[in-house]
C-alpha positions in Angstrom: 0.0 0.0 0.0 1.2 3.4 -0.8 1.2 6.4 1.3 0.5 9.9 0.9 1.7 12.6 2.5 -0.6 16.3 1.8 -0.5 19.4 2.6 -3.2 21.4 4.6 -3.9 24.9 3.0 -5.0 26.0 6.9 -2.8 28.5 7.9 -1.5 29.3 4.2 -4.0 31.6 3.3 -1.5 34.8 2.7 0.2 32.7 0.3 -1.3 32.6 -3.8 -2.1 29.5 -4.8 1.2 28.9 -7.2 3.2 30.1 -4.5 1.1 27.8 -1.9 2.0 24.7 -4.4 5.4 25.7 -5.0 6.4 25.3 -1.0 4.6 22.1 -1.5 6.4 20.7 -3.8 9.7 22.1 -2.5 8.8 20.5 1.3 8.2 16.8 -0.2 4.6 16.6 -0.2 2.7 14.3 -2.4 -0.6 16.4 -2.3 -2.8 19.1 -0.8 -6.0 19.8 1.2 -7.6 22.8 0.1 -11.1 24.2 1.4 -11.2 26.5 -1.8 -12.3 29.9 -1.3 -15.0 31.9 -3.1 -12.9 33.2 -5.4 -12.7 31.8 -8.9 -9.1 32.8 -10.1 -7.8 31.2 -7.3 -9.6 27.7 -8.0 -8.2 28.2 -11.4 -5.0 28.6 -10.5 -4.6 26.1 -7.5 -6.4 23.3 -9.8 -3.6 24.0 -13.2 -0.6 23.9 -10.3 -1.8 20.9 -8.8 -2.3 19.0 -12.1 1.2 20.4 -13.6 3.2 18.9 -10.3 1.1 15.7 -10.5 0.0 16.4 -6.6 -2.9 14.6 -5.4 -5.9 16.4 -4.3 -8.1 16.2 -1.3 -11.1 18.5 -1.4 -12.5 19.9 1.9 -15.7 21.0 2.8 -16.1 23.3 6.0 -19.0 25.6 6.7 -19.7 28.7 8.4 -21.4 28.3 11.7 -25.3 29.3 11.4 -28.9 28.8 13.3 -31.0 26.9 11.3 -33.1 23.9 11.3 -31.4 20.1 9.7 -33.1 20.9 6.3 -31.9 24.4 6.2 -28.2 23.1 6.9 -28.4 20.1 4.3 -29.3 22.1 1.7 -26.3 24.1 2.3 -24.0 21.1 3.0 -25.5 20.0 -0.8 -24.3 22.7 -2.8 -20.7 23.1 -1.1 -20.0 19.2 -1.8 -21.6 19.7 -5.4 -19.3 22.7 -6.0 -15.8 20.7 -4.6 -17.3 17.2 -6.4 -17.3 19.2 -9.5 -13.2 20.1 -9.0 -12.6 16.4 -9.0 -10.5 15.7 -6.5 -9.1 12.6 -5.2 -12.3 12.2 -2.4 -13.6 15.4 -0.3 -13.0 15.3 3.5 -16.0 16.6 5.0 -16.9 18.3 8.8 -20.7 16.9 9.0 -23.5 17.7 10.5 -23.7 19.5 14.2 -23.3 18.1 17.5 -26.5 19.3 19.2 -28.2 17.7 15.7 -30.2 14.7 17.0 -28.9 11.3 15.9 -32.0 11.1 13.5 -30.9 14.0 11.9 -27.1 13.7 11.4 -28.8 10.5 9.8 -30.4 12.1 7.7 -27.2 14.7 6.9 -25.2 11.1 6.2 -28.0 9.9 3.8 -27.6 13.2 1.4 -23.4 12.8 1.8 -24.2 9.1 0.4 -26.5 10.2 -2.0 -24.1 12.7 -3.3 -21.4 10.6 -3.3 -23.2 8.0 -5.2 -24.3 10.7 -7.7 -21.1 11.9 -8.9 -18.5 9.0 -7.9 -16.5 11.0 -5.3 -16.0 9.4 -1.9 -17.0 11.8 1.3 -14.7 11.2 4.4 -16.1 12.8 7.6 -13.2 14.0 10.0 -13.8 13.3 13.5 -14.0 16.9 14.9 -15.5 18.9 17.7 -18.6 20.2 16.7 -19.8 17.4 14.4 -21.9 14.6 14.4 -18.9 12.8 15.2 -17.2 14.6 18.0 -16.3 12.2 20.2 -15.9 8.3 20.5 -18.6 6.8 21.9 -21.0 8.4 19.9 -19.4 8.1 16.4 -19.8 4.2 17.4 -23.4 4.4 17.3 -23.2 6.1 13.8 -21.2 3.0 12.6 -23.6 1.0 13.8 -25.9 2.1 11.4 -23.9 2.9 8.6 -20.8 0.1 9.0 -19.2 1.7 5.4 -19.3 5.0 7.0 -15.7 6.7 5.9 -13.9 8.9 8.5 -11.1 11.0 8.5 -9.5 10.2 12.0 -8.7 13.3 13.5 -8.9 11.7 17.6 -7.2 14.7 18.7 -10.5 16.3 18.9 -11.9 13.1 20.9 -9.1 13.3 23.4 -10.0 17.1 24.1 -13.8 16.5 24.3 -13.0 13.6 26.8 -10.1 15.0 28.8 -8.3 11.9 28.7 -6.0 9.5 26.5 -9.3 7.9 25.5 -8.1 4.9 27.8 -11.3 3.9 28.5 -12.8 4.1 25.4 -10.4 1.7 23.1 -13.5 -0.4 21.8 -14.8 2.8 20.2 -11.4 3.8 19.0 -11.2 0.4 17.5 -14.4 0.7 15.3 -12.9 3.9 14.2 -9.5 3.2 13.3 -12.1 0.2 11.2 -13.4 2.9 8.8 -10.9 5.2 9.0 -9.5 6.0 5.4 -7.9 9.4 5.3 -5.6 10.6 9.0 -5.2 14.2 10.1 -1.8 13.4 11.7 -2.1 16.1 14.0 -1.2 15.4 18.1 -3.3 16.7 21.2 -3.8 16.2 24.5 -6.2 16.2 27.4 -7.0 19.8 27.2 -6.7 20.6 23.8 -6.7 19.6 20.2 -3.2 20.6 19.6 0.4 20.3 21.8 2.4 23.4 21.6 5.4 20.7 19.6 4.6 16.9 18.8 8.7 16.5 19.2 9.4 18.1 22.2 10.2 15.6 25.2 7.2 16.1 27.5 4.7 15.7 24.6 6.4 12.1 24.0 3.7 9.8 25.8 1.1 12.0 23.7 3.5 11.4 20.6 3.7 8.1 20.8 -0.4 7.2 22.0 -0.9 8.8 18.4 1.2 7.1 16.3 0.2 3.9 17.6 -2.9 4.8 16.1 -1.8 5.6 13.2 -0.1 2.2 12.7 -3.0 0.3 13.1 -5.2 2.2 10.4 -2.4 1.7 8.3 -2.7 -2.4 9.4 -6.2 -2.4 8.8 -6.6 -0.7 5.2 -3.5 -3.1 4.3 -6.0 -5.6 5.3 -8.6 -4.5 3.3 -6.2 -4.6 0.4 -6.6 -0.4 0.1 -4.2 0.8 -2.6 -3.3 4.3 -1.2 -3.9 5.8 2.5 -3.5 9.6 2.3 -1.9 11.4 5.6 -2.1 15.1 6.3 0.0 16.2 9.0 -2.6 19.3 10.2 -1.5 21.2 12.7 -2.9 24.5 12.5 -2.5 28.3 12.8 -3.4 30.4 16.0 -5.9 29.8 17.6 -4.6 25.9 17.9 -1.2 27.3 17.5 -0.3 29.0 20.9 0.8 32.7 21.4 2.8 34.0 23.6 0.7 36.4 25.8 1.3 40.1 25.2 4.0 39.5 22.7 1.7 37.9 20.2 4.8 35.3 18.8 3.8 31.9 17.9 5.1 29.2 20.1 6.0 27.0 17.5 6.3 27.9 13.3 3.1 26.1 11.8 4.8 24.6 8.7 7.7 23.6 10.1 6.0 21.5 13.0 4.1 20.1 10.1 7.0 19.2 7.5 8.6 17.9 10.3 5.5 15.5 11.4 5.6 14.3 7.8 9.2 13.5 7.2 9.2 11.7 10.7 6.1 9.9 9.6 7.7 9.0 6.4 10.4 7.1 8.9 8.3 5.2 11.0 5.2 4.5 8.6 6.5 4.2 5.7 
């Protein structure tokens, strides 16, 4: 089985898009994640780059938070993942549904991702992510009960932030996750939050390593399921996940660094 290293656009968004796949290509990446903005030169531009460096390309759909009912939402979900199923991209990762939805009505957010998906042959991956209708374990482990080919993107540093802990008591759940799970945001967190200040720096180790044995055993199970590619985005973000110094405003850490350096360490020990 191959894998894939991408890119997150997150946190890129003062670069153009040439310019964003030119670092791309010069850090060793083998795609891109992209949540396109409304702006049509820039699609343009970002699709002819990708295509000329031969970069794979994962589509994202994110929404702006609003009040409205699950119909009024779905119909808004439907035309972003129309508009990013149109670009063609190698499958669209997907924040889905809302958290305070009832589990009827993420249901019925899923059915119109399957429908869609069905309609114009791209797969949907739904990243595990505060928020969602999959924000932490033990509930996502109901929704694959009832859909058992339900695709996430496993993201569990959300889940260990929603449940203050290393999800120790939770492994069943994590199991039937890592089952489904086909695309990994390889970014690290901790009890209280979604993102350590450095993946690499000594007292994040036991967090480091709690991760990556994750990691390893998606990477088992799509081997197992005979999956040709797995596709890996090393995600960790700008401010606010990146800390700040108080009153000084600097950065804790340097954003693309932390994440070029997650993906040539993954490259080591995965493969």
């Amino acid at each position: 089985m191959k894998i894939k290293y991408i890119c997150p656009f997150w946190g890129s968004d003062n670069l153009s898009a040439k310019g964003f796949i030119q670092k791309v290509v010069e850090s060793g990446y083998d795609g891109v994640e992209v949540n396109s903005p409304d702006d049509s030169e820039f699609e343009k531009d970002i699709l002819e780059a990708i295509k000329e460096n031969n970069l794979a390309y994962v589509g994202q759909q994110w929404l702006e938070p609003k009040n409205e009912t699950v119909d009024e939402y779905i119909s808004r979900l439907e035309t972003l993942l129309l508009k990013r199923a149109a670009l063609k991209p190698d499958f669209i990762n997907s924040h889905t549904g809302k958290d305070y939805f009832s589990f009827e009505d993420n249901c019925k957010v899923l059915d119109k991702c399957y429908e869609i998906s069905e309609k114009t042959g791209i797969d949907i991956v739904h990243e595990t992510h505060r928020g969602r209708f999959n924000f932490c374990a033990a509930t996502t482990s109901k929704f694959i009960d009832k859909f058992p080919d339900l695709k996430l993107n496993a993201d569990f540093s959300h889940w260990t932030n929603v449940s203050e802990s290393m999800l120790e008591d939770q492994q069943n759940s994590v199991n039937k996750a890592i089952k489904n799970a086909r695309y990994i945001h390889a970014r690290v967190g901790d009890t209280q939050s979604a993102q350590v200040n450095n993946p690499f720096a000594p007292e994040n180790k036991g967090y480091l390593d709690t991760f990556v044995g994750w990691w390893k055993k998606i990477i088992a199970n799509a081997n197992e399921l005979g999956i040709d590619t797995l596709y890996i985005c090393p995600e960790f973000g700008p401010w606010p996940y990146l800390s700040f110094v108080p009153f000084t405003n600097e950065p804790v850490a340097d954003q693309w660094e932390v994440n070029k350096q997650m993906m040539e360490y993954l490259r080591g020990v995965l493969g």
